[in-house]
C-alpha positions in Angstrom: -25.2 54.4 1.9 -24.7 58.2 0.0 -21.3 56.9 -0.9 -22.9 53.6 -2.2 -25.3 55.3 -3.9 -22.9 57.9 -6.1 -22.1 55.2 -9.1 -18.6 55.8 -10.4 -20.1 56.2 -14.0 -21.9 58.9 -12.8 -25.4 58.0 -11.4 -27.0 60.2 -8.8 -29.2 59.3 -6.1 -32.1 60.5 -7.2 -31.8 58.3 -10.2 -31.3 55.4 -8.1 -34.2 56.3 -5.5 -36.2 56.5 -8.8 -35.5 53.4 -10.3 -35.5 51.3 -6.9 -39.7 53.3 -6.7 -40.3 52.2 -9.8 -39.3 48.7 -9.3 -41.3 48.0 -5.7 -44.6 49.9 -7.5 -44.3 47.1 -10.6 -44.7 44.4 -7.4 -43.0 41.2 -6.7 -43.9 39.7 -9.7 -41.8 41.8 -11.8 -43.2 43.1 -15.0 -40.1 45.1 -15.4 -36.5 43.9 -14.6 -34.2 46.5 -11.9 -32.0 48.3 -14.1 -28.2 47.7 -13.8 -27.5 50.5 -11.4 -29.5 47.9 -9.2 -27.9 45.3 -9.7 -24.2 46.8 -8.9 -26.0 48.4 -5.7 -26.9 44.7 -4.5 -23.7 43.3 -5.4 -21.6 46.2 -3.4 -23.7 45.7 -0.7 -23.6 41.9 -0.5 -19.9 42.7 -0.3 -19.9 45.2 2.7 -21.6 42.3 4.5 -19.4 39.7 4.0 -16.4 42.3 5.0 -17.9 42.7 8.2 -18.6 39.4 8.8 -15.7 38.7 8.2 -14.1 41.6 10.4 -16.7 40.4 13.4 -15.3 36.9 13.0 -11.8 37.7 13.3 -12.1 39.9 16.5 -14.1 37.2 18.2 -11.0 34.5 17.1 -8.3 37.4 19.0 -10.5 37.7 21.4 -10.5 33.8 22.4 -6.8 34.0 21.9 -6.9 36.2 24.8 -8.8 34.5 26.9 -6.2 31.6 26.5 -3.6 34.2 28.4 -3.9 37.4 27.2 -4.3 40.7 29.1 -7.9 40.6 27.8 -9.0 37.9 30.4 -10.3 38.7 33.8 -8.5 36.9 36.4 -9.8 37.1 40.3 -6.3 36.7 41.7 -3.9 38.7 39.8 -0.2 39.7 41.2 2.7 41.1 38.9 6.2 41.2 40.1 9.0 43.3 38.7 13.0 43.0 39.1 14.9 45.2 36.4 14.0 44.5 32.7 12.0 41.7 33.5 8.4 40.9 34.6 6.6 37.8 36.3 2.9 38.1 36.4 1.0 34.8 38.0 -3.0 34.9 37.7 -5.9 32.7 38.2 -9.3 33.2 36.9 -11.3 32.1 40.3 -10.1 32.6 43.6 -13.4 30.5 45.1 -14.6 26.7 43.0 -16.2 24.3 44.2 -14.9 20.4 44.2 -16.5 19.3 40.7 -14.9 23.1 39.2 -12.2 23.9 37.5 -9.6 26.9 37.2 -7.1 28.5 34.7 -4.2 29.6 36.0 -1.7 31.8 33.7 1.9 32.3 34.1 3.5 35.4 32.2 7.1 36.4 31.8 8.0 40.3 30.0 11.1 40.9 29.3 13.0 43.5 27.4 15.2 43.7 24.6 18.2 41.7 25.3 17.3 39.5 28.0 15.8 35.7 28.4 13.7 34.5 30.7 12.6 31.0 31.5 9.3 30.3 33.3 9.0 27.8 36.0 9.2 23.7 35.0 5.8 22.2 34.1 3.8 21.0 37.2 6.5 22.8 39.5 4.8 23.5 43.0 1.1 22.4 41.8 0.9 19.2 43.3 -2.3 19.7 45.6 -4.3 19.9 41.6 -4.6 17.9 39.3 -3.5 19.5 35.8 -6.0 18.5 33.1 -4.6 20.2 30.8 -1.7 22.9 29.8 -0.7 25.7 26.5 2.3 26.8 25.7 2.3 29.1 22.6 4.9 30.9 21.0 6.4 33.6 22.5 5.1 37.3 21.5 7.2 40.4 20.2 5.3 43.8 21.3 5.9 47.1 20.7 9.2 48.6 22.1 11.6 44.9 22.0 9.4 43.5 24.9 9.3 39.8 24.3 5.9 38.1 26.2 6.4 34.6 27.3 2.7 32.7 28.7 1.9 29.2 29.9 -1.4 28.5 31.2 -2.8 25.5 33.4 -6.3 24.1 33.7 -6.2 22.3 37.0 -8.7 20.2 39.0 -8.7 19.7 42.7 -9.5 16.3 44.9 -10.7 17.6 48.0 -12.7 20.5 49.3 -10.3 22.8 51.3 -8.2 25.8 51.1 -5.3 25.1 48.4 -1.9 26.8 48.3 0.4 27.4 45.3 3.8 27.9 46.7 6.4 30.7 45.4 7.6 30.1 42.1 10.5 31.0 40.3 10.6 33.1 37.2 15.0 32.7 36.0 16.0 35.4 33.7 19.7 36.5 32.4 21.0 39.4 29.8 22.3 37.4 26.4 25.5 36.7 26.3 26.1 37.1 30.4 26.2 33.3 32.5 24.9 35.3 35.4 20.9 34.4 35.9 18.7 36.0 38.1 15.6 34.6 40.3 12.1 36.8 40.2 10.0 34.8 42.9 6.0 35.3 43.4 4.2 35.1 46.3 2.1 32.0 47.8 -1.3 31.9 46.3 -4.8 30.9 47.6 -7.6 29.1 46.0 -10.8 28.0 48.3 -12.8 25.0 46.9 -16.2 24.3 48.4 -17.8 21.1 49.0 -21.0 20.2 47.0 -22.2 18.3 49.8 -25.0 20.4 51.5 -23.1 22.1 55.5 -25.9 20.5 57.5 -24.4 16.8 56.0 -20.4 18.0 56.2 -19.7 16.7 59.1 -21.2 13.3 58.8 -21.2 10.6 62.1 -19.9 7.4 60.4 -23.5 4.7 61.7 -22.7 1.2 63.4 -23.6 -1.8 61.0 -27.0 -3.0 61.5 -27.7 -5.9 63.1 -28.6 -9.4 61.3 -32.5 -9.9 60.1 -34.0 -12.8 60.8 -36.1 -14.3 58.3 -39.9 -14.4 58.4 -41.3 -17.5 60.0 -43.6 -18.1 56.4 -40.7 -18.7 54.8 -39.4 -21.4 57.2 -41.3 -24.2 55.1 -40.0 -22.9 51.7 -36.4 -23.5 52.8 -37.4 -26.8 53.9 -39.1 -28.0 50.9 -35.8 -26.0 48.7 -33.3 -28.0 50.9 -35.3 -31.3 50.2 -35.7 -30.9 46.5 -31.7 -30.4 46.4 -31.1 -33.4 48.3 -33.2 -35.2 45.9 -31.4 -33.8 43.1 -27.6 -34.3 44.8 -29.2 -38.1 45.7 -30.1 -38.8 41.7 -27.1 -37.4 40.7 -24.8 -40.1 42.6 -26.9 -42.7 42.0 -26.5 -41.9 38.1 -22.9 -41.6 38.5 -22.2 -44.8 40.2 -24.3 -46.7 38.2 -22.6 -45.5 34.8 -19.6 -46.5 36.7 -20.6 -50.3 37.4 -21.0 -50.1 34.0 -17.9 -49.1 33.0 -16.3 -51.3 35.2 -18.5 -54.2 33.5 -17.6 -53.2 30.2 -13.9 -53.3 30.9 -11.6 -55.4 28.6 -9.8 -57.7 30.9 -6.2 -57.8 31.9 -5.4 -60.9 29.6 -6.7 -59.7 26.0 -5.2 -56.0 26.5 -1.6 -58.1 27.2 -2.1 -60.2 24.4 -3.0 -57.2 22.0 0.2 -55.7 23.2 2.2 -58.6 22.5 0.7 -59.0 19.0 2.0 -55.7 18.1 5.2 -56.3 19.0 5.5 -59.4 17.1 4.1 -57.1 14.2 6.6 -54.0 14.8 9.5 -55.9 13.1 12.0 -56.2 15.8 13.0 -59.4 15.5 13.2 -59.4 12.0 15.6 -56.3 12.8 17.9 -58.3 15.1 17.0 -56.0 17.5 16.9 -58.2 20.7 17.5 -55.8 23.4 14.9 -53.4 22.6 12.4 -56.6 22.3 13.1 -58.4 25.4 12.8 -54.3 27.3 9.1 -53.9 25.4 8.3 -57.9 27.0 9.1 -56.5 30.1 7.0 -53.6 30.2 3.9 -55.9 29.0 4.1 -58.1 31.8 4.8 -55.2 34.2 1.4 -54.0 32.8 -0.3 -56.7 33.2 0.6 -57.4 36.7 -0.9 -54.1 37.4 -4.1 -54.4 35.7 -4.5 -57.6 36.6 -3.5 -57.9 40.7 -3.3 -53.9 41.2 0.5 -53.7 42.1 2.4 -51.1 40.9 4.8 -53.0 38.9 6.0 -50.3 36.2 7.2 -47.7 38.4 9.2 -50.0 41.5 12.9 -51.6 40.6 12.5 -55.4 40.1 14.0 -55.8 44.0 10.9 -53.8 45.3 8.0 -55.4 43.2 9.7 -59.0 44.1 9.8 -58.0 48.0 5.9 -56.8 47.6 5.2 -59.6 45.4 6.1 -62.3 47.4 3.6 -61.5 49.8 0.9 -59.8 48.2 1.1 -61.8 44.4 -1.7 -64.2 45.1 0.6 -66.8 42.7 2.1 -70.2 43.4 5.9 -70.5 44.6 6.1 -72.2 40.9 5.4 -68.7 39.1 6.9 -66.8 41.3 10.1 -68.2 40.7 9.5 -68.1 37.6 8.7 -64.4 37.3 12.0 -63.4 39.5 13.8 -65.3 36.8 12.2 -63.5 34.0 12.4 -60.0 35.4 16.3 -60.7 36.6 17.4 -61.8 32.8 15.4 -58.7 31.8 17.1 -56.1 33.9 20.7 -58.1 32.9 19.9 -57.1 28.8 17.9 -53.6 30.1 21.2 -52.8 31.8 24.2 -55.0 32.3 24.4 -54.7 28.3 23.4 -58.5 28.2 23.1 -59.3 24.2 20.3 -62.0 23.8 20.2 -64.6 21.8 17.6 -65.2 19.1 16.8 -68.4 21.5 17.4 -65.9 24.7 14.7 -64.0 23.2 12.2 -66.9 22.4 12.2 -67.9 25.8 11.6 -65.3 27.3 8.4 -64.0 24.7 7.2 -67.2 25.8 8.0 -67.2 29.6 5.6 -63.9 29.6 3.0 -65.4 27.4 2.8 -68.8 29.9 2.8 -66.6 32.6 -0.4 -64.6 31.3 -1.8 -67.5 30.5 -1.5 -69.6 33.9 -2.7 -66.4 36.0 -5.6 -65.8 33.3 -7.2 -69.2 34.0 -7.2 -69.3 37.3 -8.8 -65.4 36.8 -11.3 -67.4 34.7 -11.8 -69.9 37.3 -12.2 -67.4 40.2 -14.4 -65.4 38.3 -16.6 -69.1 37.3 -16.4 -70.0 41.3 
Protein backbone atom coordinates (compact mmCIF):
# COMPACT_ATOMS: atom_id res chain seq x y z
CA UNK A 1 0.00 0.00 0.00
CA UNK A 2 3.40 2.62 0.41
CA UNK A 3 3.94 1.93 -3.28
CA UNK A 4 0.13 2.71 -3.95
CA UNK A 5 0.26 5.54 -2.05
CA UNK A 6 3.51 7.38 -3.76
CA UNK A 7 1.35 9.05 -6.88
CA UNK A 8 3.45 9.23 -9.97
CA UNK A 9 2.81 13.05 -10.16
CA UNK A 10 4.34 13.39 -7.09
CA UNK A 11 1.87 13.02 -4.10
CA UNK A 12 3.13 11.83 -0.72
CA UNK A 13 1.52 9.93 1.73
CA UNK A 14 1.05 12.17 4.13
CA UNK A 15 -0.98 14.18 1.62
CA UNK A 16 -3.07 11.29 0.90
CA UNK A 17 -3.48 10.15 4.74
CA UNK A 18 -4.63 13.91 5.03
CA UNK A 19 -7.07 14.09 2.44
CA UNK A 20 -8.57 10.43 3.11
CA UNK A 21 -8.98 12.23 7.29
CA UNK A 22 -10.51 14.91 6.05
CA UNK A 23 -12.89 13.09 3.94
CA UNK A 24 -14.22 10.40 6.81
CA UNK A 25 -14.49 13.63 9.47
CA UNK A 26 -16.94 15.53 6.65
CA UNK A 27 -19.24 11.96 7.24
CA UNK A 28 -21.04 9.92 4.81
CA UNK A 29 -23.00 12.48 3.61
CA UNK A 30 -20.36 14.23 1.95
CA UNK A 31 -20.17 17.94 2.25
CA UNK A 32 -17.01 17.87 0.40
CA UNK A 33 -16.15 15.56 -2.58
CA UNK A 34 -12.46 13.14 -2.15
CA UNK A 35 -9.97 14.87 -4.11
CA UNK A 36 -8.55 13.17 -7.26
CA UNK A 37 -5.62 11.58 -5.63
CA UNK A 38 -8.72 9.49 -4.13
CA UNK A 39 -10.12 8.74 -6.71
CA UNK A 40 -6.96 7.15 -8.69
CA UNK A 41 -6.16 5.37 -5.21
CA UNK A 42 -9.69 3.52 -5.56
CA UNK A 43 -9.37 2.89 -9.13
CA UNK A 44 -5.64 1.24 -8.67
CA UNK A 45 -6.93 -0.65 -6.03
CA UNK A 46 -10.07 -1.97 -7.66
CA UNK A 47 -7.57 -3.16 -10.20
CA UNK A 48 -5.18 -5.12 -7.80
CA UNK A 49 -8.34 -7.01 -6.96
CA UNK A 50 -9.49 -7.99 -10.04
CA UNK A 51 -5.65 -9.16 -10.85
CA UNK A 52 -5.83 -11.41 -8.11
CA UNK A 53 -9.00 -12.72 -8.68
CA UNK A 54 -8.06 -13.36 -11.56
CA UNK A 55 -4.61 -15.03 -10.64
CA UNK A 56 -6.74 -17.13 -7.79
CA UNK A 57 -9.06 -18.30 -10.60
CA UNK A 58 -6.60 -19.54 -12.87
CA UNK A 59 -4.55 -21.59 -10.33
CA UNK A 60 -7.81 -23.26 -9.15
CA UNK A 61 -8.58 -24.06 -13.26
CA UNK A 62 -4.63 -25.85 -13.36
CA UNK A 63 -5.21 -27.18 -10.47
CA UNK A 64 -8.47 -29.25 -11.64
CA UNK A 65 -6.50 -29.99 -14.73
CA UNK A 66 -4.39 -31.92 -12.49
CA UNK A 67 -6.72 -33.61 -10.78
CA UNK A 68 -7.85 -34.93 -14.25
CA UNK A 69 -4.15 -36.80 -14.45
CA UNK A 70 -1.65 -34.71 -13.28
CA UNK A 71 1.18 -35.32 -10.81
CA UNK A 72 -0.88 -32.98 -8.52
CA UNK A 73 -3.60 -35.72 -7.66
CA UNK A 74 -3.17 -38.14 -4.84
CA UNK A 75 -3.63 -41.58 -5.89
CA UNK A 76 -3.81 -44.62 -3.11
CA UNK A 77 -2.27 -47.16 -5.47
CA UNK A 78 0.50 -45.66 -7.39
CA UNK A 79 3.34 -47.86 -9.29
CA UNK A 80 5.80 -46.32 -11.97
CA UNK A 81 7.84 -48.61 -14.20
CA UNK A 82 10.89 -47.65 -16.16
CA UNK A 83 12.73 -49.45 -19.26
CA UNK A 84 15.34 -46.98 -20.99
CA UNK A 85 13.97 -43.55 -22.20
CA UNK A 86 10.59 -44.38 -21.42
CA UNK A 87 8.20 -44.48 -18.46
CA UNK A 88 4.81 -46.23 -17.62
CA UNK A 89 3.14 -45.03 -14.50
CA UNK A 90 -0.52 -46.79 -13.69
CA UNK A 91 -2.45 -45.12 -10.63
CA UNK A 92 -5.78 -45.28 -8.95
CA UNK A 93 -7.22 -42.82 -6.64
CA UNK A 94 -8.77 -45.48 -4.09
CA UNK A 95 -7.55 -48.78 -3.37
CA UNK A 96 -10.89 -49.56 -1.03
CA UNK A 97 -14.93 -48.36 -2.53
CA UNK A 98 -17.73 -49.61 -1.77
CA UNK A 99 -20.35 -51.15 -4.45
CA UNK A 100 -22.47 -47.77 -5.18
CA UNK A 101 -18.50 -45.90 -5.45
CA UNK A 102 -16.59 -45.00 -8.01
CA UNK A 103 -12.74 -44.75 -8.95
CA UNK A 104 -10.27 -42.86 -11.29
CA UNK A 105 -7.78 -44.73 -12.65
CA UNK A 106 -4.82 -42.84 -14.63
CA UNK A 107 -2.55 -44.28 -17.14
CA UNK A 108 0.78 -42.18 -17.90
CA UNK A 109 3.45 -42.75 -20.50
CA UNK A 110 7.10 -40.33 -20.41
CA UNK A 111 9.08 -40.60 -22.93
CA UNK A 112 12.13 -38.79 -24.07
CA UNK A 113 13.16 -36.92 -27.03
CA UNK A 114 13.02 -39.13 -29.95
CA UNK A 115 10.88 -41.89 -29.00
CA UNK A 116 6.93 -42.83 -29.26
CA UNK A 117 5.05 -44.54 -27.08
CA UNK A 118 1.55 -45.90 -27.31
CA UNK A 119 -0.56 -46.65 -24.21
CA UNK A 120 -2.66 -49.70 -23.89
CA UNK A 121 -6.11 -50.00 -26.24
CA UNK A 122 -9.24 -48.45 -24.53
CA UNK A 123 -11.00 -50.90 -22.12
CA UNK A 124 -7.91 -53.38 -22.50
CA UNK A 125 -7.82 -55.77 -19.36
CA UNK A 126 -10.75 -53.76 -17.44
CA UNK A 127 -13.54 -55.97 -17.97
CA UNK A 128 -14.48 -56.80 -14.20
CA UNK A 129 -15.66 -52.50 -14.23
CA UNK A 130 -17.74 -50.90 -15.83
CA UNK A 131 -16.07 -47.64 -17.58
CA UNK A 132 -18.45 -44.69 -17.17
CA UNK A 133 -16.49 -42.63 -18.53
CA UNK A 134 -12.83 -41.89 -20.16
CA UNK A 135 -10.18 -38.52 -21.19
CA UNK A 136 -7.80 -38.45 -23.39
CA UNK A 137 -6.10 -34.98 -23.79
CA UNK A 138 -3.31 -33.92 -25.74
CA UNK A 139 -0.17 -34.99 -25.19
CA UNK A 140 2.35 -32.59 -23.02
CA UNK A 141 5.93 -31.28 -23.87
CA UNK A 142 8.01 -30.66 -20.42
CA UNK A 143 11.08 -29.41 -19.81
CA UNK A 144 14.13 -31.35 -21.21
CA UNK A 145 12.10 -33.07 -24.69
CA UNK A 146 10.11 -35.34 -22.28
CA UNK A 147 6.78 -35.85 -24.05
CA UNK A 148 3.78 -36.85 -21.25
CA UNK A 149 1.18 -39.03 -22.68
CA UNK A 150 -2.20 -39.60 -19.91
CA UNK A 151 -5.59 -41.39 -20.28
CA UNK A 152 -7.67 -41.67 -17.39
CA UNK A 153 -10.82 -44.02 -16.57
CA UNK A 154 -13.72 -43.58 -14.30
CA UNK A 155 -15.01 -47.04 -13.71
CA UNK A 156 -17.83 -48.61 -11.69
CA UNK A 157 -17.99 -52.06 -10.37
CA UNK A 158 -21.09 -54.77 -10.20
CA UNK A 159 -20.32 -56.79 -7.36
CA UNK A 160 -18.73 -56.44 -3.97
CA UNK A 161 -15.36 -58.39 -4.07
CA UNK A 162 -11.76 -58.02 -4.50
CA UNK A 163 -11.11 -56.77 -8.33
CA UNK A 164 -7.94 -57.32 -10.30
CA UNK A 165 -6.55 -55.25 -13.27
CA UNK A 166 -4.29 -57.50 -15.15
CA UNK A 167 -0.64 -56.45 -16.54
CA UNK A 168 -0.83 -54.03 -19.19
CA UNK A 169 1.23 -53.08 -21.94
CA UNK A 170 2.79 -49.76 -22.39
CA UNK A 171 4.58 -50.20 -26.59
CA UNK A 172 7.20 -47.76 -27.21
CA UNK A 173 9.94 -47.52 -30.29
CA UNK A 174 12.82 -44.76 -31.16
CA UNK A 175 11.52 -42.73 -34.54
CA UNK A 176 12.49 -43.91 -37.48
CA UNK A 177 13.49 -47.68 -36.02
CA UNK A 178 10.43 -50.66 -36.75
CA UNK A 179 11.71 -52.23 -33.62
CA UNK A 180 9.06 -51.68 -30.60
CA UNK A 181 9.49 -52.42 -27.20
CA UNK A 182 6.92 -53.78 -24.42
CA UNK A 183 7.08 -51.93 -20.72
CA UNK A 184 4.45 -54.17 -18.72
CA UNK A 185 2.91 -53.10 -15.12
CA UNK A 186 2.06 -55.18 -12.52
CA UNK A 187 -1.58 -56.76 -11.51
CA UNK A 188 -3.48 -54.32 -9.51
CA UNK A 189 -5.97 -54.57 -6.62
CA UNK A 190 -9.07 -52.73 -5.77
CA UNK A 191 -11.45 -54.07 -2.76
CA UNK A 192 -15.09 -52.95 -3.02
CA UNK A 193 -17.37 -53.35 0.04
CA UNK A 194 -20.79 -54.31 0.25
CA UNK A 195 -23.33 -51.67 1.48
CA UNK A 196 -25.34 -54.33 2.85
CA UNK A 197 -24.80 -54.33 6.73
CA UNK A 198 -22.13 -58.05 7.64
CA UNK A 199 -24.68 -59.41 10.00
CA UNK A 200 -27.28 -59.66 6.67
CA UNK A 201 -24.22 -60.78 4.03
CA UNK A 202 -24.71 -64.06 4.19
CA UNK A 203 -28.41 -64.24 3.83
CA UNK A 204 -30.45 -67.92 4.06
CA UNK A 205 -32.66 -67.76 0.98
CA UNK A 206 -36.65 -68.51 3.22
CA UNK A 207 -39.14 -71.29 1.81
CA UNK A 208 -42.41 -69.70 0.28
CA UNK A 209 -45.14 -69.33 2.66
CA UNK A 210 -47.82 -71.37 2.68
CA UNK A 211 -51.39 -70.43 1.08
CA UNK A 212 -53.91 -68.24 3.47
CA UNK A 213 -57.05 -69.19 3.74
CA UNK A 214 -59.68 -66.70 3.74
CA UNK A 215 -61.67 -65.49 6.79
CA UNK A 216 -64.86 -67.34 7.25
CA UNK A 217 -66.84 -63.56 7.24
CA UNK A 218 -66.06 -63.29 3.99
CA UNK A 219 -67.51 -66.61 2.86
CA UNK A 220 -71.05 -64.84 2.25
CA UNK A 221 -69.56 -61.89 0.33
CA UNK A 222 -68.21 -64.26 -2.29
CA UNK A 223 -71.49 -65.82 -2.48
CA UNK A 224 -73.64 -62.93 -2.87
CA UNK A 225 -70.39 -61.53 -5.62
CA UNK A 226 -70.65 -64.83 -7.53
CA UNK A 227 -74.60 -64.54 -7.60
CA UNK A 228 -74.71 -60.92 -8.79
CA UNK A 229 -72.34 -62.08 -11.75
CA UNK A 230 -74.39 -64.85 -12.69
CA UNK A 231 -77.23 -62.48 -12.86
CA UNK A 232 -75.33 -60.15 -14.84
CA UNK A 233 -73.72 -63.10 -17.42
CA UNK A 234 -77.74 -64.43 -17.30
CA UNK A 235 -79.11 -60.73 -18.59
CA UNK A 236 -76.51 -60.40 -20.85
CA UNK A 237 -77.48 -63.75 -23.03
CA UNK A 238 -80.81 -63.14 -22.67
CA UNK A 239 -80.24 -59.58 -24.30
CA UNK A 240 -78.10 -61.08 -26.89
CA UNK A 241 -80.36 -63.76 -28.11
CA UNK A 242 -83.28 -61.81 -28.05
CA UNK A 243 -81.71 -58.95 -30.39
CA UNK A 244 -80.81 -61.93 -32.40
CA UNK A 245 -84.58 -63.35 -32.96
CA UNK A 246 -84.89 -60.14 -33.98
CA UNK A 247 -82.53 -59.89 -36.47
CA UNK A 248 -83.43 -63.08 -37.71
CA UNK A 249 -87.23 -61.64 -37.92
CA UNK A 250 -86.11 -58.69 -39.67
CA UNK A 251 -84.36 -60.63 -42.31
CA UNK A 252 -85.11 -59.92 -46.06
CA UNK A 253 -86.03 -63.24 -47.48
CA UNK A 254 -84.23 -65.30 -49.97
CA UNK A 255 -86.67 -64.40 -52.85
CA UNK A 256 -86.58 -60.39 -52.90
CA UNK A 257 -82.61 -60.26 -52.30
CA UNK A 258 -82.53 -62.75 -55.76
CA UNK A 259 -84.85 -60.60 -57.47
CA UNK A 260 -82.94 -57.35 -56.47
CA UNK A 261 -79.93 -59.07 -57.91
CA UNK A 262 -81.48 -59.93 -60.99
CA UNK A 263 -82.83 -56.34 -61.47
CA UNK A 264 -79.42 -55.06 -61.47
CA UNK A 265 -78.29 -57.13 -63.90
CA UNK A 266 -80.89 -56.37 -66.30
CA UNK A 267 -79.89 -52.67 -65.44
CA UNK A 268 -75.97 -53.21 -65.87
CA UNK A 269 -76.29 -53.14 -69.71
CA UNK A 270 -75.02 -56.44 -70.66
CA UNK A 271 -77.22 -57.42 -73.01
CA UNK A 272 -77.44 -54.38 -74.63
CA UNK A 273 -73.57 -55.04 -74.87
CA UNK A 274 -73.94 -58.46 -76.57
CA UNK A 275 -72.18 -59.59 -73.82
CA UNK A 276 -73.82 -63.04 -73.30
CA UNK A 277 -71.22 -65.02 -71.61
CA UNK A 278 -70.60 -62.72 -68.87
CA UNK A 279 -74.56 -62.57 -68.38
CA UNK A 280 -75.57 -66.13 -68.33
CA UNK A 281 -71.98 -66.51 -65.53
CA UNK A 282 -73.67 -63.46 -63.29
CA UNK A 283 -77.41 -65.80 -63.64
CA UNK A 284 -75.51 -68.47 -62.34
CA UNK A 285 -74.02 -67.05 -59.40
CA UNK A 286 -77.69 -65.57 -58.37
CA UNK A 287 -79.24 -68.80 -58.28
CA UNK A 288 -76.17 -70.30 -56.62
CA UNK A 289 -77.01 -67.59 -53.94
CA UNK A 290 -80.19 -68.10 -53.61
CA UNK A 291 -80.01 -71.78 -53.11
CA UNK A 292 -77.89 -71.02 -50.23
CA UNK A 293 -79.83 -68.50 -48.53
CA UNK A 294 -82.81 -70.09 -49.15
CA UNK A 295 -82.12 -74.21 -48.35
CA UNK A 296 -78.58 -73.57 -46.61
CA UNK A 297 -76.47 -75.58 -49.12
CA UNK A 298 -73.30 -74.34 -50.08
CA UNK A 299 -73.94 -73.88 -53.61
CA UNK A 300 -71.28 -71.13 -54.60
CA UNK A 301 -68.15 -72.74 -53.53
CA UNK A 302 -68.87 -76.86 -54.71
CA UNK A 303 -68.45 -77.76 -58.72
CA UNK A 304 -72.00 -78.30 -60.32
CA UNK A 305 -71.21 -82.32 -59.96
CA UNK A 306 -70.95 -81.90 -56.06
CA UNK A 307 -74.01 -79.51 -55.38
CA UNK A 308 -76.16 -81.98 -57.89
CA UNK A 309 -74.91 -85.14 -55.84
CA UNK A 310 -75.87 -83.13 -52.38
CA UNK A 311 -78.83 -81.71 -53.94
CA UNK A 312 -80.57 -84.70 -54.96
CA UNK A 313 -80.92 -85.70 -51.60
CA UNK A 314 -80.96 -82.95 -49.45
CA UNK A 315 -82.87 -80.16 -52.04
CA UNK A 316 -86.30 -80.53 -50.51
CA UNK A 317 -87.61 -79.87 -54.51
CA UNK A 318 -89.72 -81.95 -56.89
CA UNK A 319 -87.92 -84.36 -59.47
CA UNK A 320 -89.60 -81.67 -62.01
CA UNK A 321 -87.07 -78.78 -60.64
CA UNK A 322 -84.53 -80.72 -60.20
CA UNK A 323 -84.19 -81.64 -63.55
CA UNK A 324 -84.68 -78.61 -64.37
CA UNK A 325 -81.85 -77.04 -62.25
CA UNK A 326 -79.13 -79.79 -63.59
CA UNK A 327 -80.10 -78.49 -66.94
CA UNK A 328 -79.57 -75.02 -66.11
CA UNK A 329 -76.37 -75.36 -64.20
CA UNK A 330 -74.96 -77.84 -67.08
CA UNK A 331 -75.62 -75.14 -70.10
CA UNK A 332 -74.05 -72.73 -67.55
CA UNK A 333 -70.77 -74.37 -66.92
CA UNK A 334 -70.77 -75.28 -71.07
CA UNK A 335 -70.71 -71.05 -71.72
CA UNK A 336 -68.58 -70.57 -68.09
CA UNK A 337 -66.10 -73.01 -69.70
CA UNK A 338 -66.42 -75.00 -72.83
CA UNK A 339 -66.38 -71.37 -74.53
CA UNK A 340 -70.18 -72.07 -75.45
CA UNK A 341 -71.36 -68.56 -77.21
CA UNK A 342 -75.14 -68.14 -76.33
CA UNK A 343 -77.61 -66.99 -78.24
CA UNK A 344 -79.67 -63.92 -77.54
CA UNK A 345 -82.61 -66.65 -77.22
CA UNK A 346 -79.84 -69.01 -75.26
CA UNK A 347 -79.74 -66.28 -72.95
CA UNK A 348 -83.50 -65.54 -72.52
CA UNK A 349 -84.07 -68.86 -71.51
CA UNK A 350 -82.08 -69.25 -69.34
CA UNK A 351 -82.77 -65.52 -67.30
CA UNK A 352 -86.03 -66.99 -67.22
CA UNK A 353 -85.26 -70.66 -66.21
CA UNK A 354 -83.71 -68.92 -62.94
CA UNK A 355 -86.48 -66.48 -62.46
CA UNK A 356 -89.23 -69.67 -62.62
CA UNK A 357 -87.11 -71.48 -60.51
CA UNK A 358 -87.10 -68.66 -57.72
CA UNK A 359 -90.44 -68.30 -58.22
CA UNK A 360 -91.83 -72.10 -57.84
CA UNK A 361 -89.48 -72.61 -54.66
CA UNK A 362 -90.64 -69.05 -53.24
CA UNK A 363 -94.35 -70.13 -53.06
CA UNK A 364 -94.14 -73.14 -51.68
CA UNK A 365 -91.61 -71.05 -48.95
CA UNK A 366 -94.73 -68.84 -48.77
CA UNK A 367 -97.00 -71.80 -48.27
CA UNK A 368 -94.80 -73.50 -45.69
CA UNK A 369 -94.35 -70.50 -43.87
CA UNK A 370 -98.63 -69.98 -44.14
CA UNK A 371 -99.03 -73.89 -43.00
Amino acid sequence: MDHIGTSRNGSDNSRIGSDMTMYVETGASGCRKPPNGRRRIGRRIALFVLYAVSIQLLVGSCREEAGDGGTAAVYEIDRNYRRGPVSFRVAIDRKEITIAERVTMLLEARAEEGYQVELPRFGEKLQQFGIVDYRNPQPELEEGGVVVTRRTYELEPFLSGDYRVPPMALTFWQEGDTMLHRLESDTLTVRVRSIIPGDEVDLAIREIAGPVSYPKNYATLYIIAGCVAAAVAAVFFLRRFRRRREEAARRVPAHEIAYMRLERLLAGGMLDEKRYREFTAAVSDILRYYIEDRFGLRAPERTTEEFLLEAGAGLPVNAEQKDLLKLFLVHCDLVKFAALEPSAEDVKRTFETCRDFIDTTKREEEVSRAA
